[in-house]
C-alpha positions in Angstrom: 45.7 77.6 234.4 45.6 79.7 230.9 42.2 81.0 230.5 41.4 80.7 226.8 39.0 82.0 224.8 37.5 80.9 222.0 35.0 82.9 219.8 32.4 81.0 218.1 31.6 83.9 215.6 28.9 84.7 213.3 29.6 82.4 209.6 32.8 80.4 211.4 33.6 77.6 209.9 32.8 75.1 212.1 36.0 72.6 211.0 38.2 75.2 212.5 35.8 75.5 215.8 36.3 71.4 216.0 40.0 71.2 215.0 41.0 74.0 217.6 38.4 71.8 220.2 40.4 68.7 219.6 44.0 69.9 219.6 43.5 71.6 222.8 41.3 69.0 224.6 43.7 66.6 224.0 46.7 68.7 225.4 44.9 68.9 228.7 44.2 64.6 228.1 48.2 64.9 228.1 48.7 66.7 231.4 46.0 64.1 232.9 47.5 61.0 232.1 50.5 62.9 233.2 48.8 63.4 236.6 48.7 66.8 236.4 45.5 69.1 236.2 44.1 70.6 232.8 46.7 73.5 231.4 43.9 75.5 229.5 40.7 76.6 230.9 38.4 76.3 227.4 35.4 78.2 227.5 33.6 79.4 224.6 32.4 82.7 223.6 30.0 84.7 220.8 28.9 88.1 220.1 25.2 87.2 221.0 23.4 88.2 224.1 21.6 84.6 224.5 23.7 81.4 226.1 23.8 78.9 223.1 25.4 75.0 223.2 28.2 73.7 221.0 28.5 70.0 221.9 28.8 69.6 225.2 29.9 73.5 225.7 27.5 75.8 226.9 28.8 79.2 224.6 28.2 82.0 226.8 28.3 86.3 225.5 31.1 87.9 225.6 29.9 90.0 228.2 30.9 87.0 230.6 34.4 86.4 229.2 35.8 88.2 232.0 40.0 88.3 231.1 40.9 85.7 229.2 44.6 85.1 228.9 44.5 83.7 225.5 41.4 84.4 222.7 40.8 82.7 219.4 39.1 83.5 216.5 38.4 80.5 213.8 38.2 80.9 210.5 35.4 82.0 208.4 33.0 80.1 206.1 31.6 82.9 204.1 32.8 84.2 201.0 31.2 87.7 201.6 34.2 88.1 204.7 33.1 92.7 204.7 29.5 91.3 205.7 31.1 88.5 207.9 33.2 91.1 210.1 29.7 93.1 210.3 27.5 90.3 211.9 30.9 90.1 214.2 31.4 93.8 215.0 30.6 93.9 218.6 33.7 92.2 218.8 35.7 94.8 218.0 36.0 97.2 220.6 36.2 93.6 223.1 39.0 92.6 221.2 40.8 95.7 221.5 40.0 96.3 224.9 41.2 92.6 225.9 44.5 92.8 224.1 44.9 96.5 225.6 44.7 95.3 229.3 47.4 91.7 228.3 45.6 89.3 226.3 46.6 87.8 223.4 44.8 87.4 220.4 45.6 84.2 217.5 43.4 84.1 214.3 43.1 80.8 212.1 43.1 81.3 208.6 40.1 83.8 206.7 39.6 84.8 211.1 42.7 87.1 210.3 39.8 89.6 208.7 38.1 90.4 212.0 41.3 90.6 214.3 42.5 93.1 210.8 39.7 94.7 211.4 40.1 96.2 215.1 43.5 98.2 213.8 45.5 95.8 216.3 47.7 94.3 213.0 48.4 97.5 211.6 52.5 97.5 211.5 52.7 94.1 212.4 53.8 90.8 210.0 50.3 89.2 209.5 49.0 86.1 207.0 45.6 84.4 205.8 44.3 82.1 203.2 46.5 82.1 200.2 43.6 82.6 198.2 42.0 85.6 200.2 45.1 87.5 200.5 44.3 89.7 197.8 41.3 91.4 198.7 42.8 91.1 202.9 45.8 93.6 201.2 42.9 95.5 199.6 41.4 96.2 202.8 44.2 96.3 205.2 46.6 98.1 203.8 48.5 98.9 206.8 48.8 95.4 208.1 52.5 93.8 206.5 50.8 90.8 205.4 53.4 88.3 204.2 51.3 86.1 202.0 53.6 83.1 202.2 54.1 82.6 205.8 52.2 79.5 207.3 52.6 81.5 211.1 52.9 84.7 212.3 53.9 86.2 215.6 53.7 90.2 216.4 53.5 91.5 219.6 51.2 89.1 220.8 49.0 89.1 217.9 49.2 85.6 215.9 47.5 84.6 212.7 47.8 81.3 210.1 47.5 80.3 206.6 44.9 78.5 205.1 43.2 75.4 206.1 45.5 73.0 207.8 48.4 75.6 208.6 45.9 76.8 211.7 47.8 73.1 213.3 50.8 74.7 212.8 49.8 78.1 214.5 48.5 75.8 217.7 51.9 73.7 217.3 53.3 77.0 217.8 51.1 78.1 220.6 51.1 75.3 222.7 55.0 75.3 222.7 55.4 78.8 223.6 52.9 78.1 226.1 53.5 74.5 227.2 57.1 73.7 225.8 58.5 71.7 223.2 57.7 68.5 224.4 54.3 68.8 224.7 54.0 70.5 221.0 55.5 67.0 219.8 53.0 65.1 221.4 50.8 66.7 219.6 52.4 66.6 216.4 52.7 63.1 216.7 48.9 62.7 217.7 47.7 64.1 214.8 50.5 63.8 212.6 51.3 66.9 212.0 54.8 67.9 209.9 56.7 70.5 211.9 58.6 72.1 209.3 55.7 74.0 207.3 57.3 77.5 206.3 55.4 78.0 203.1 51.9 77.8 202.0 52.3 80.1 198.6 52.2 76.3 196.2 48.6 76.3 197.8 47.5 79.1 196.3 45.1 79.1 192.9 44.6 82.5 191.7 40.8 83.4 191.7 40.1 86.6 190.4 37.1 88.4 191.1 35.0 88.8 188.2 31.7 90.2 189.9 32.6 93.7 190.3 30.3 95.5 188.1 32.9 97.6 185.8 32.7 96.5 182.6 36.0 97.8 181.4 37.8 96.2 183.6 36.0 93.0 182.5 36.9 93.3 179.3 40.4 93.8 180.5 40.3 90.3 182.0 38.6 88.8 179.2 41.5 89.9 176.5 43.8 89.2 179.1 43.0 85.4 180.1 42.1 84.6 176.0 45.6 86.0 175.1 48.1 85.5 177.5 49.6 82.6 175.7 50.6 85.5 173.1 53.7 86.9 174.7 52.4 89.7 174.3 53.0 92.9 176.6 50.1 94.2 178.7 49.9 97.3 177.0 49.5 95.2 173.4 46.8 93.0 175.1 44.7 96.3 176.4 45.6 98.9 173.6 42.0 98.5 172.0 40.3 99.1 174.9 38.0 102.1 175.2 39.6 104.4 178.1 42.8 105.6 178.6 45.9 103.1 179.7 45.8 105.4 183.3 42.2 105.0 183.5 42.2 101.3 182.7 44.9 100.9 185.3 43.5 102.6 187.8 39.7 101.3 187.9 41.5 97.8 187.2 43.5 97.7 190.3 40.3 98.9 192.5 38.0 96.5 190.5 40.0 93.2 191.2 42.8 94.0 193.7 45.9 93.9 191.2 47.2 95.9 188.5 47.3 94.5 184.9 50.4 93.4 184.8 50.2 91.7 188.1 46.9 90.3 186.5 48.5 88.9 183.5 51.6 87.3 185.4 49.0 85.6 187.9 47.3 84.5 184.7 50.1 82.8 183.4 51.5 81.2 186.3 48.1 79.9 187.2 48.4 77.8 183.5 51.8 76.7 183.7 50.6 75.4 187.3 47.8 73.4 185.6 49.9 72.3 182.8 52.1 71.0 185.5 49.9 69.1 187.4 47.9 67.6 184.5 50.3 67.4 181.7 53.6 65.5 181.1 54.8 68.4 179.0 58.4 69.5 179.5 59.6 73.0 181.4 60.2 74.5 178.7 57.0 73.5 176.7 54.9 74.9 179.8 56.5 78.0 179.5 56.2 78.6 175.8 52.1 77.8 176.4 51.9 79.9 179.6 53.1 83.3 176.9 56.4 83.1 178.6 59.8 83.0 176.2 62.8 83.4 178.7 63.1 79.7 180.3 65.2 81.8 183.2 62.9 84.1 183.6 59.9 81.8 183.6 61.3 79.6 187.0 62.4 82.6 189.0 58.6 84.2 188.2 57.4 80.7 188.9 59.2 80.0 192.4 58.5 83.7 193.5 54.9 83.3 193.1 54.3 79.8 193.8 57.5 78.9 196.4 58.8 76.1 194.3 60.3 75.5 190.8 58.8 74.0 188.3 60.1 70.7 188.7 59.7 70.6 192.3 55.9 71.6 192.3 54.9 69.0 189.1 56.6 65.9 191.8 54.3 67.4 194.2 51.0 68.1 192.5 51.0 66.2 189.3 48.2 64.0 189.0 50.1 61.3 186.9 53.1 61.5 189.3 50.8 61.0 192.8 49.0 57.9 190.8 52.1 56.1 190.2 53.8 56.3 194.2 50.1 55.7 195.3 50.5 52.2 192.8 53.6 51.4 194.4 53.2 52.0 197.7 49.8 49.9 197.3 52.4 47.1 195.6 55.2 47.1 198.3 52.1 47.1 200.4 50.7 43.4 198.8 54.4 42.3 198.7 55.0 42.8 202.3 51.7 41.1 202.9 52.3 38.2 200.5 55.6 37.5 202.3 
């Protein structure tokens, strides 16, 4: 029987505490009706010294983990993910010292912080939230984080995208683990699509704007009321009061990104809105996203968002989901008429 582990830490969010519950009850349901006895051992774990309850699961300290075969860490629900790892950092040296002896260790979505955070991704192919991986690249910068990828697997060391890619991380685990059968099962059971390879036309760019330097926020301000200009980067910030190498400098340690990376995220984050709530064409998006070169503007678009243009306004517009949700609800009262 695989011993696994599963860390109820400090600010988790508790969906990925009860999706990681449910996949993996319901793979030892499987083996029952199978006649066969449970495949994972689930007992849950936290950093604090006092036995608490989660449902019907008593959560004991880590202290009593013993050698787990297989440890999770769910995904965070604070924003504040530096102070998050710090509630969580007696988990550290455990982590390390259970992957050291054999373990292996798979975080779900934002939990890719803490397992980061005990050096044990450094070198190794790593992902998170689509929409935390800047500040992640910030303060990891020797983990090879590959922002698109829904799953990773290093050296037994395993981490997810956002949200509902952490089913495609277990998909992954519990057919390495249990075979391929078992993982389409599970698919089926909660309906799960297999194929996920990209989570990059998930991501909404959210800069942070709370950093205190108020050079650099008057960077952003010029930036995201002009970038429908065309203008360069070093047009939009020539007026600002400190030097370009200055500017660029306390810019990329104020948000994360340089300028230019700033103002491209800027623009591709309109043209995505424009796609999704207009019925404007390509090439009107692109003239009212400050872009000029229609070539240009759907290889920048695909790199940063993983799909054209075309493809990602038949996936996300709103006028476009309306009108299959209308007719599927009208083959729906045809078949039911007949």
């Amino acid at each position: 029987m695989v011993q696994l582990a599963l860390l109820v830490t400090n600010k988790h969010r508790m969906l990925s505490v009860v999706a990681i519950l449910d996949v993996f009850e319901s793979v030892n349901r499987f083996y029952k009706s199978d006649g066969q006895s449970d495949f994972f051992d689930i007992r849950l774990y936290s950093p604090e010294v006092t036995p608490l309850s989660y449902g019907s699961y008593m959560v004991s300290p880590i202290s009593e983990a013993g050698e787990p075969d297989l440890i999770f860490i769910p995904a965070f629900a604070a924003e504040d993910l530096a102070s998050a790892i710090g509630e969580n950092g007696v988990l550290i040296p455990w982590l390390h010292k259970q992957y050291g002896r054999g373990a292996e260790i798979a975080s779900f979505c934002t939990g890719a912080f803490l397992l980061a955070a005990t050096g044990l991704l450094n070198g190794k192919r790593a992902t998170t939230h689509m929409n935390a991986t800047i500040p992640f690249s910030a303060s990891f910068p020797y983990v090879l984080l590959t922002a698109d990828a829904v799953v990773t697997d290093d050296n037994g060391t395993y981490t997810s995208g956002g949200a509902t890619s952490s089913f495609h991380l277990m998909l992954y685990l519990i057919r390495n683990y249990c075979g391929k059968e078992m993982a389409t099962r599970i698919a089926k059971m909660f309906a799960i699509d297999m194929d996920r390879e990209n989570q990059m036309y998930f991501g909404t760019f959210e800069p942070a704007l709370n950093h205190g330097d108020g050079i650099v926020n008057m960077a952003q301000q010029r930036i995201e009321k002009e970038y429908q200009d065309g203008r360069t980067i070093e047009e939009l910030i020539q007026d600002i009061p400190a030097s370009r190498r200055n500017v660029v400098r306390r810019f990329k340690q104020a948000t994360g990104v340089t300028p230019i990376e700033y103002l491209q995220k800027t623009r591709i984050e309109a043209a995505k809105k424009l796609l999704e709530q207009t019925d404007q064409s390509v090439l009107e998006v692109m003239l009212n996203s400050g872009y000029n070169d229609l070539k240009s503007f759907r290889q920048l678009f695909k790199k940063s968002a993983g799909l054209t243009p075309k493809d990602y306004r038949d996936k996300f517009n709103v006028a476009k989901m309306d009108m299959k949700r209308n007719n599927r609800m009208m083959a729906l009262n045809n078949t039911l008429q007949n």
